[in-house]
C-alpha positions, 0 to 999 in steps of 0.5 A: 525607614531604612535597615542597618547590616550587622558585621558579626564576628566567628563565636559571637553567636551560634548564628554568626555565620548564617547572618555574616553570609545573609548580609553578604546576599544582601549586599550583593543584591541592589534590589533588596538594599532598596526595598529595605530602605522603602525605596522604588525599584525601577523596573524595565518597562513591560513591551508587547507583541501581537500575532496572527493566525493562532495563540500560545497555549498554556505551555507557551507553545503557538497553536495555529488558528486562522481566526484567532490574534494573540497577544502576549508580554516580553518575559518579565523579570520578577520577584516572589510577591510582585503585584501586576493588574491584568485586563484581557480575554483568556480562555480556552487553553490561553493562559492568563498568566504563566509563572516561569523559575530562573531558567525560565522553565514552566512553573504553573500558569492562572487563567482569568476569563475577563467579565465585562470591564473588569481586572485582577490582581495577580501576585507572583508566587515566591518560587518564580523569577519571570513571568509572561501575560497573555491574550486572545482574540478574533479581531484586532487589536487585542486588548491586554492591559497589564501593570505593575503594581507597588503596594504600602507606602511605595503605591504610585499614581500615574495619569494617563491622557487621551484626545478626541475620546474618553475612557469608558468605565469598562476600559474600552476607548470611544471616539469623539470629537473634541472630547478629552479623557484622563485615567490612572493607572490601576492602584491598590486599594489597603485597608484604611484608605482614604481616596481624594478624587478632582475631576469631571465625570458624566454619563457612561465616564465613571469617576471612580471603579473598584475591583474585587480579587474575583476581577469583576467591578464591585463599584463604580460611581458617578461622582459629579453627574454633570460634568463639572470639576469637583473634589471628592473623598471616596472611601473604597468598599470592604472588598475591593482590591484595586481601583481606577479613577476617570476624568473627562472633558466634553468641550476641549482636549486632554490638555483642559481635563483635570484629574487629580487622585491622592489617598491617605492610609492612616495606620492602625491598632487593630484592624478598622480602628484608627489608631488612638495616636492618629485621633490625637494628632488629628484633634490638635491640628486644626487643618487636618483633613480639611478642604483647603481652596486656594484662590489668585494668579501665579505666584498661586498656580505655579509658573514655572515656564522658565524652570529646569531641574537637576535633571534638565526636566521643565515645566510639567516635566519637572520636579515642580509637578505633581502629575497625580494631582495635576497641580504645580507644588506651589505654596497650597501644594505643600500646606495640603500635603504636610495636614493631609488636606483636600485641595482645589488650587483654582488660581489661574496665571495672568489673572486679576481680581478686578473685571479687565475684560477677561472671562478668567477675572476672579470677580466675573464668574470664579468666585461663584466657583469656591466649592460650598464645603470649602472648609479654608479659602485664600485669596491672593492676587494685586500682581497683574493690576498695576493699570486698574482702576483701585476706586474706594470702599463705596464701589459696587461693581467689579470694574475697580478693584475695591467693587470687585473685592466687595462683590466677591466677599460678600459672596463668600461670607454669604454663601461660605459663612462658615469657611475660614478666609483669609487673604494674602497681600503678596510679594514682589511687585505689589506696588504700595498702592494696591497694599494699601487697598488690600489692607483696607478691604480686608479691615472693611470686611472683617477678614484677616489678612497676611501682608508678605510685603509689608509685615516685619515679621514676614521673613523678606521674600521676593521684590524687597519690603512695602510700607516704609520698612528699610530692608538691605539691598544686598539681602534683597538681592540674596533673596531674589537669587534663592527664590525666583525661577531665574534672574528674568523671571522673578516668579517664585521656585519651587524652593520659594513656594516650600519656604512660604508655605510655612509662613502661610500656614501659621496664618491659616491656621491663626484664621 
């Protein structure tokens, strides 16, 4: 959204003036431009400095103590409103927090005294320009975690990694070997929010701890209990204020540890009703909400090994990844977010449906992994297959690719009777061979299928068109130039997965 500044002329209202010279503040101060426009304001990020041998007081003055450690902020610049989640050990004449004015003069100060794992949501008071936090403590190092913290529609979720260790759910790091943890930053909670939850949680590793406005833990849950990835919707209790998500790895580093965090708020009439609109909405479309598993190689995952953005970021530093979720922004990413949809991107790059003597084959163990409440399932794959065995409709083991589909549809409609399934023949090099194999096993089964290299009324992708189709070689050149990650690398880009998302989801939700 974003606000229109009315030029008002002398004698045009009583209040001309007063508006003439409010726009001009507004003008002048880049920071309200952007908060009007629900822009992010970047902020300077918070630096700390610690101190033996005594504290600062309440005054910000230092107190000598041989004993103590202290721990403090640089001066933060802020504005009336600004939320910040603080996490230390305050107490005696140690202030949690004090507020200065635009001189930096003293204006009030708060103190918290932490209980176990817990953390408050501070908010600065309107007459304030800067503020300081503050520690104590006898051994070091001094914990003092503090953050700033964006409310409403600008709420970020940030995802922070550790190896050799995890997170408890009281914030303390515990060391192990081998282990790797995530956590995010912490976020807070609205009225009306729903929370999506992909990760692995296990004994003293909490999911999920919410925060009430006293700063103690109000809940905390295992959602998993095993240690196995698993998606979750957490709706937050009455009176929490802030939460915090955990993930862990037992058997590799962070780099193996998946934790993805997404909310939704949907707005309201009144408070706790969802609004007559939103039911609506929602009625008529039939992906909303739903849990949506996308199963293939990387033309799912993402490849995006050779991709640079504008701003000369690559990989998971780019654009083309969502940190919160952990997941690329292929052709899942978008129908998930546009239908507000739970989901489980499973695809893993290089991997066939066939058993080729790799653990990571969709038809060795994978498919058993397809959450039971999957209300969506696609499967893509035939890219990396172009030496397997295609063998025929009787086959019952997965060393052809017809057993191996065989196995993992029965399954599927076995054990998911009632998800919608669909597969999806794909683009750019799926030879004619494996198109003719897809479409058979797919009639064989009663399953529906999406042919992006065979069907005339799928626009041309990437790799030309399959089935006898004569398309334009200067129009499949145009297209590989818009699509692929680069002239080398005919993976698609991060435009080519948005632009396909939309003919993916019309089949969806034709299932």
């Amino acid at each position: 959204m974003s606000y229109e500044l009315h030029e008002f002329a002398t004698g045009d209202t009583l209040y001309a003036a007063e508006l003439n010279e409010m726009d001009a503040q507004i003008r002048a101060n880049t920071n309200a431009i952007a908060l009007l426009n629900g822009e992010i304001v970047e902020r300077d990020p918070i630096t700390f400095e610690t101190q033996a041998g005594g504290y600062w007081d309440k005054t910000n003055s230092w107190v000598e103590d041989s004993a103590a450690y202290a721990k403090r902020t640089c001066l933060i610049p802020v504005e009336g409103g600004d939320h910040f989640a603080y996490a230390a050990n305050s107490r005696w004449n140690v202030p949690s927090v004090i507020w200065f004015d635009s001189d930096e003069n003293l204006l009030s100060w708060e103190q918290w005294t932490n209980p176990e794992g817990g953390m408050i949501l501070y908010t600065a008071p309107q007459n304030s320009a800067y503020a300081r936090f503050y520690a104590l403590g006898y051994a070091e190092p001094v914990n003092l975690e503090v953050h700033y913290l964006y409310g409403g529609s600008n709420r970020q979720i940030t995802i922070e990694s550790g190896d050799d260790g995890y997170w408890s759910w009281q914030n303390v790091w515990v060391s192990e070997s081998g282990c790797g943890s995530k956590r995010t930053n912490p976020i807070i909670v609205e009225a009306g929010d729903t929370f999506y939850y992909t990760g692995a949680d296990l004994a003293n590793v909490y999911g999920s701890v919410f925060y009430g406005s006293d700063g103690s833990i109000v809940q905390r849950t295992i959602h998993s209990d095993n240690g196995a990835v698993a998606t979750h919707v957490i709706t937050p209790p009455d009176d929490a204020v802030l939460v915090r998500f955990y993930s862990l790895s037992s058997e590799t580093g962070a780099e193996g540890c998946t934790l993805g965090v997404s909310y939704v708020n949907e707005g309201t009439d009144e408070p706790g009703e969802v609004s007559s609109s939103i039911i609506k909405l929602r009625a008529m479309n039939c992906l909303w909400g739903k849990k949506y598993v996308a199963c293939g190689d990387s033309f799912t995952e993402g490849d995006f090994t050779n991709y640079t953005d504008e701003n000369g970021n690559s990989a998971k530093d780019s654009d083309a990844y969502d940190p919160a979720l952990g997941l690329y922004k292929t052709y899942p990413w978008w129908i998930a977010e546009r239908n507000r949809m739970i989901l489980v991107n499973e695809a893993k790059c290089g991997t066939t449906m066939y058993n080729n003597g790799s653990a990571s084959a969709f038809s060795v163990t994978r498919y058993t992994e397809v959450p039971a409440d999957a209300d969506y399932v696609t499967i893509c794959f035939g890219l990396n297959e172009t030496s397997a065995t295609i063998g025929t409709l009787a086959d019952t083991t997965n060393d052809t690719v017809m057993g191996a589909w065989n196995i993992v549809l029965e399954y599927l409609i076995t054990n998911l009777p009632y998800a919608k399934i669909g597969i999806i023949i794909p683009d750019a090099w799926c030879s004619e061979a494996m198109r003719e194999a897809l479409i058979a096993v797919a009639e064989y089964w009663g399953i529906p299928y999406l042919d992006l290299t065979g069907d005339a009324k799928v626009p041309l992708l990437i790799g030309g068109k399959r089935g006898g189709d004569t398309i334009n070689s200067k129009a499949i050149a145009l297209r590989n130039a818009a699509f692929q990650v680069t002239d080398a690398d005919s993976h698609p880009n991060l435009k080519a997965h948005e632009y396909r998302s939309t003919v993916i989801e019309n089949f969806m939700r034709s299932l």
